[in-house]
Phi, psi and omega in degrees: 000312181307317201287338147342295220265005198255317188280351177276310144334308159001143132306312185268017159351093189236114178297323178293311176299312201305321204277336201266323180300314208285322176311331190255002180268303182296131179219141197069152186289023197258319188291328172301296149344285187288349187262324168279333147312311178276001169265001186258286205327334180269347169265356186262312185318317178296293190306260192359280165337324196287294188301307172296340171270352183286324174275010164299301183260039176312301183309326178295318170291346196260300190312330174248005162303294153350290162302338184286306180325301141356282174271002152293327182298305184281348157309287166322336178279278193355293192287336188278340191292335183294267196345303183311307172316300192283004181280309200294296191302320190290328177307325192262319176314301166254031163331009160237018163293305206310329220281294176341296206285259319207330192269273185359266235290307159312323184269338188275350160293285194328308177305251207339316173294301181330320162269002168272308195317311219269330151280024188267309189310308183272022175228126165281141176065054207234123155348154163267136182278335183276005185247035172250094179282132189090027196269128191221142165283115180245350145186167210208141171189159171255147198211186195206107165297159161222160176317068200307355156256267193280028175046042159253147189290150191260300185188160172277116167261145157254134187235130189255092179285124168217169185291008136231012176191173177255112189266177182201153199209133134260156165331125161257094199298313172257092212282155165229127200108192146237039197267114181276312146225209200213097155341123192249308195192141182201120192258157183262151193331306221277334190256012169208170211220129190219141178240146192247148187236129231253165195289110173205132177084244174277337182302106102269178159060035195239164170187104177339120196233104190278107163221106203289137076228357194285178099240096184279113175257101181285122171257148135282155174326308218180162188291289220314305194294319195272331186279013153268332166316314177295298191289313172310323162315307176304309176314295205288307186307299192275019185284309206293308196313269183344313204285334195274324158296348173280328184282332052066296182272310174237124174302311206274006192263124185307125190289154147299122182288354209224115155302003163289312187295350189262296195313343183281317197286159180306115132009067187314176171242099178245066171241078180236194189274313194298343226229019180055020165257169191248091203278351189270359207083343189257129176254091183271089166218159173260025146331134129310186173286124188244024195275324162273017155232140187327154172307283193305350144298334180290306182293013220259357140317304169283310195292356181268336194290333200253347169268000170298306238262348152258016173082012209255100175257352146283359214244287200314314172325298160311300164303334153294304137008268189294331154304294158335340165236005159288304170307340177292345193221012186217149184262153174327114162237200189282328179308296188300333217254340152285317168311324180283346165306297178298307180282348162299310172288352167256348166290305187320322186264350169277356188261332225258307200287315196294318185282316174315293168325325141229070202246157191272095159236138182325321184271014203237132198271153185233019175314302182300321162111210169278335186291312185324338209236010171301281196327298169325285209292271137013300176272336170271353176293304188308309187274044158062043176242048197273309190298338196271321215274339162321295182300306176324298201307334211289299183307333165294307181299284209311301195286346182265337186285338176291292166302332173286266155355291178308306227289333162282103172265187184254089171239166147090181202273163179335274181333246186001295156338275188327314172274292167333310189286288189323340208249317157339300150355270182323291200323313177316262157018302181287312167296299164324314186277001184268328180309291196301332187271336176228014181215339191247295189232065160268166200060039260161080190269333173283332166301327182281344171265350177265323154351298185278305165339311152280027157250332158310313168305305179318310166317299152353270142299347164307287219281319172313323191283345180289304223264359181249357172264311185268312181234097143269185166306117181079351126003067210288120148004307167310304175277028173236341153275298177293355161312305200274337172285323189303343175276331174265349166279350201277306192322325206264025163287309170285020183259004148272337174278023176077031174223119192255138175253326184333279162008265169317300194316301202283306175309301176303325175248019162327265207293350163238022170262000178291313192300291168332272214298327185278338187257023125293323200288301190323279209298332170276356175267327177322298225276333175284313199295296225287306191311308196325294214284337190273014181288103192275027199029054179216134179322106243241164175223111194250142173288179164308303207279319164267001160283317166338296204302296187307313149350291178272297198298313192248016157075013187242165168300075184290326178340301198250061165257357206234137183250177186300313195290005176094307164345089175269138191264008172249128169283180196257351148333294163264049166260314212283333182324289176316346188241337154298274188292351183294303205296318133010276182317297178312297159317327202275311196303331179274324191275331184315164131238180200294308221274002201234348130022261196305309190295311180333273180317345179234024171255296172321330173299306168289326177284321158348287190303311197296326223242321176306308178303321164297331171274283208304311180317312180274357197260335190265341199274162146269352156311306193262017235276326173273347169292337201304338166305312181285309194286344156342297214261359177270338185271287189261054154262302157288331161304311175282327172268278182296352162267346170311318184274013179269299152335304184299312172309297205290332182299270174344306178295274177257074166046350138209190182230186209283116194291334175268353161287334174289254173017285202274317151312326181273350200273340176235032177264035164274302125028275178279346201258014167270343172294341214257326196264325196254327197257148179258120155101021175280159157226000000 
């Protein structure tokens, strides 16, 4: 190896004579081989060597940047003190110039105050510009911010270059005056950074602007427009540079007042150590020789690292992309085969940061919605991450259906609540599942059975949180059918994306809506039992015009219950019965279903039956024994009429009718057909 490395050295070293001996020394390709391993192995040794004495003396190479830096700075004092001298001697030569030189110099102030004033004027609420002396408007232009996450336009800005800081203005669409626009915000030269950004997608003619914790992104007119942008930013960063090094080496030395006057002077030298450049030349990396492979591969490691570390994660994306078919189609060495190590470890850390964006934290805002988790969601669909990215996303809708909900309080009556949360709810709901179906997985059959699986739960938790707000204790029947309807009518927004919820709905509030309809049917026989005992049979006497009345509130024919002598023949006992059980009906029939069916039908039954027990009890008493007449014609108003309209209901609903009101019919039509013997010309 030494006699290798003594002959590599040589002055008179000739590679091609080098390459012809070893071809005539060496035979067969295996000896040939072994002689190039051991010629890679003395360049990685050599390479080695170099990167330790360059980080030996690293400190020494940093002590004479310094010094260089240093005596460029005092070359540079020389040279301006020579200038000032031949400026002066040319002054004494043309001592009848100055008044010329003294008027300039006056009008080009006079411009600069003229041209701060005049954006003082078209910007509301704008900083005063005049108390910075040497302060200069170096360019102006409008320009339209966008969203540095999704590249959508924001507002229209006006942006302002001046010789220590940057303004920024918005557009006042309804100006009043002659102020066009309104300050917003403005940074100085020194605390921000502007990067040009390269075209892609809707993104063109744009370019960035870093100010930390911040970050803005300007699109422009035409290319032509950002690269003046650009460029006057550079000008102006190293104007301000110069003048803050001048001042630094020397106090006495006169600053230029003018930034035209900074832009005239000689260039600093800003390649230093502070500034994080490398003045020696040495690419302190641990690459093998990469020489037969593309540029851009050898860098694609550092540019995903710099495209992470600014968010640019389709750019990263890409560049992974084209790594990825470039190993596919090229074969392996040792070189080939570290880089793909490093872009494998930087997919990792671009899939890690991309699952954080969507992780649920107390400090992370939901302002943005679901639109905030496309650009993730989306890319991690792309590097074959859909499941991770599933769960996650899950966890986001669950926290935004959360957050949406508290935003309802529980004011106002039971209903209204009831609606208002729901038609929140739905809406949410619905929106999530058109997001999640067409735009974050869609065609994504495993996402999608965990979708459902997580509308149910949600659904779920929706219907506990009603049923533990809503049927409580002391609950009229009423307001709990409309509750449960407005939730099943709110539900079929989704049985148009194709998830019936009716089900889960009818199932999940089953037992207590069984509970509601049986502690209602109790309270309405308590309430038939109580009018019976005090029910004295005796007839009312009504006009026309309240028999109308009476009419329209229970929707049956009363009319001819009414005699010429004004004797109306319905007590008011079964009127308050007819209103009772009408409403009963109507209520019990909007919360009911086919599976409530049964609880339904024998709550209507027993209260039926309680008030039927009271007719047949008094038509059978001898108390009432001169009424028999009366309790007639009240048993068939309810048999024939009201229960018929009961029936008629129940029917419309569940599709036929109710077999234990038929029952009850046959079991007290003894009633009317004993009428036929006692009352004359009844049928």
């Amino acid at each position: 190896m030494n006699d290798h490395l003594k002959k590599f050295s040589g002055v008179d070293f000739n590679p091609d004579k080098y390459v012809k001996e070893i071809s005539q020394v060496c035979v067969g390709g295996i000896e040939l081989q072994s002689h190039r391993a051991k010629i890679q192995a003395l360049a990685e040794e050599t390479s080695q060597n170099l990167k330790k004495n360059v980080y030996k003396n690293y400190m020494q190479f940093i002590e004479t940047a310094r010094e260089i830096s240093h005596l460029e700075g005092e070359m540079y004092q020389l040279s301006h003190l020579l200038s000032e001298q031949r400026a002066l001697l040319g002054s004494m030569s043309n001592s009848g110039a100055e008044p010329v030189l003294q008027a300039s110099s006056k009008a080009q102030e006079e411009k600069r105050i003229a041209a701060l004033s005049s954006v003082l004027e078209i910007i509301e609420s704008c900083p005063d510009l005049l108390d910075t002396p040497g302060r200069e408007l170096l360019h102006e232009g409008d320009i339209v911010e966008l969203d540095p996450l999704e590249n959508t336009a924001l507002h229209r800005t006006r942006a302002l270059l001046f010789s220590d800081m940057f303004l920024i203005a918005t557009w006042i669409s309804e100006r009043k005056g002659q102020a066009k626009y309104k300050f917003e915000s403005s940074y100085d030269l020194g605390s921000m950074a502007v990067v040009n950004v390269r075209d892609l997608g809707q993104v063109k003619h744009a370019f960035k602007l870093l100010v930390f914790p911040d970050t803005r992104l300007f699109q422009c007119v035409n290319n032509e427009a950002r690269e003046e942008w650009l460029k006057r930013f550079d000008e102006a960063k190293k104007a301000r540079l110069n003048s803050e090094q001048i001042k630094k080496k020397d106090d006495n030395v006169k600053e230029p007042h003018t930034i035209h006057e900074q832009l005239a002077k000689p260039p600093e030298r800003t390649d230093s150590v502070e500034f994080g450049s490398n003045p020696f030349g040495f690419v302190l990396d641990d690459d093998e020789d990469c020489n037969a492979l593309p540029e851009w591969l050898t860098e694609a490691a550092d540019d995903l690292d710099v495209s992470i570390a600014q968010r640019h994660f389709e750019e990263a994306y890409a560049i992974i992309q084209k790594a990825e078919e470039y190993f596919a189609s090229a074969q392996d060495d040792q070189s080939l085969t570290d880089i793909k190590s490093k872009v494998e470890n930087r997919k990792d850390v671009l899939i890690s940061v991309l699952l954080s964006e969507l992780n649920v934290s107390a400090e992370k805002s939901l302002q943005g919605g679901l639109r905030a988790s496309r650009r993730a969601v989306r890319l991690l669909n792309q590097l074959n991450k859909s499941t991770q990215a599933c769960e996650l996303y899950l966890k986001v809708c669950t926290n935004l259906l959360k957050a949406q909900s508290k935003r309802v309080k529980r004011e106002g009556a039971t209903v209204a609540y009831v609606k208002r949360l729901s038609e929140v709810y739905f809406s949410n709901l619905a929106s999530i599942t058109s997001e999640f179906q067409y735009r974050a997985f869609p065609h994504n059959q495993d996402c999608t059975s965990a979708f459902v699986v997580w509308v149910s739960m949600e659904a779920s938790h929706f219907l506990s949180h009603i049923i533990k707000q809503v049927f409580i204790p002391q609950t009229p029947l009423g307001t709990l059918a409309e509750c449960i309807d407005i939730i099943r009518k709110q539900s079929q927004q989704m049985c148009e994306l194709g998830l019936d919820l009716s089900y889960q709905v009818n199932g999940q509030t089953m037992t207590a809506v069984t509970r509601a309809v049986a502690e209602a049917g109790e309270k309405a026989v308590d309430a038939v039992k109580v009018r019976a005992a005090e029910d004295p049979w005796r007839p009312s006497r009504q006009t026309q015009q309240s028999v109308n009345k009476i009419q329209s509130e229970l929707g049956l024919p009363v009319s001819e219950y009414l005699a010429q002598d004004g004797v109306f023949e319905l007590t008011a006992n079964s009127l308050s019965f007819a209103k009772l059980l009408s409403s009963l009906t109507d209520e019990g029939l909007m919360i009911s279903c086919q599976d409530l069916e049964f609880a339904l039908s024998k709550v209507l039954k027993e209260v039926l039956k309680a008030h039927l027990n009271h007719l047949s009890a008094s038509y059978s008493s001898n108390k009432f024994g001169s009424q028999r007449s009366l309790i007639q014609q009240n048993a068939k108003f309810i048999l024939d009429q009201l229960l018929e309209s009961v029936q008629r209901k129940y029917s419309e609903k569940m599709g036929h009718r109710c077999k234990k009101l038929d029952t009850l019919r046959k079991e007290f039509n003894f009633i009317l057909k004993e009428s036929k013997t006692t009352i004359t010309g009844y049928i």
